[in-house]
N, C-alpha and C positions, 0 to 999 in steps of 0.2 A: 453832592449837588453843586454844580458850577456858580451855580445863579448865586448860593449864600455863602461858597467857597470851605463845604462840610462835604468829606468822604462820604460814602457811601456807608463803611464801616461803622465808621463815628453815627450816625444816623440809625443803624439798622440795632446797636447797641443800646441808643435810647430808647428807641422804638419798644426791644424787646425786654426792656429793664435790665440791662446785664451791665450795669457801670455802676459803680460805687460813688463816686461823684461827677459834679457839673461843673464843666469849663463856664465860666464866666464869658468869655467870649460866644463860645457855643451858643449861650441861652440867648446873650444881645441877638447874632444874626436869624437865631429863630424866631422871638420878637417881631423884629422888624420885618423877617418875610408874612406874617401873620399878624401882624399889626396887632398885637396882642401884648399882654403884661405874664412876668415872670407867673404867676398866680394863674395865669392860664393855661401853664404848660405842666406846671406840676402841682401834686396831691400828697400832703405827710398824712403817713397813719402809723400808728402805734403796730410794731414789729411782732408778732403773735409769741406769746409767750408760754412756754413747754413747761409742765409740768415735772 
């Protein structure tokens, strides 16, 4: 996306959960295009554990 200057890729990764961590930078320009807090973009849950 030009406008917050994130690939395409970069984006379609978060989107579909397939990144292991979060650019700090990443999270500010989403923020700010969504005028939103970190807390709004992401959810911890406990990793299901296998017997």
């Amino acid at each position: 996306m030009r406008k917050i200057g994130l690939s395409r890729t970069a984006l379609s990764s978060l989107y579909h959960d397939n990144t292991q961590r979060y650019d700090q930078e990443t999270l500010r320009k989403l923020c700010e295009l969504f005028k939103c807090g970190v807390g709004d973009l992401l959810e911890y849950y406990e990793p299901e554990q296998h017997l």
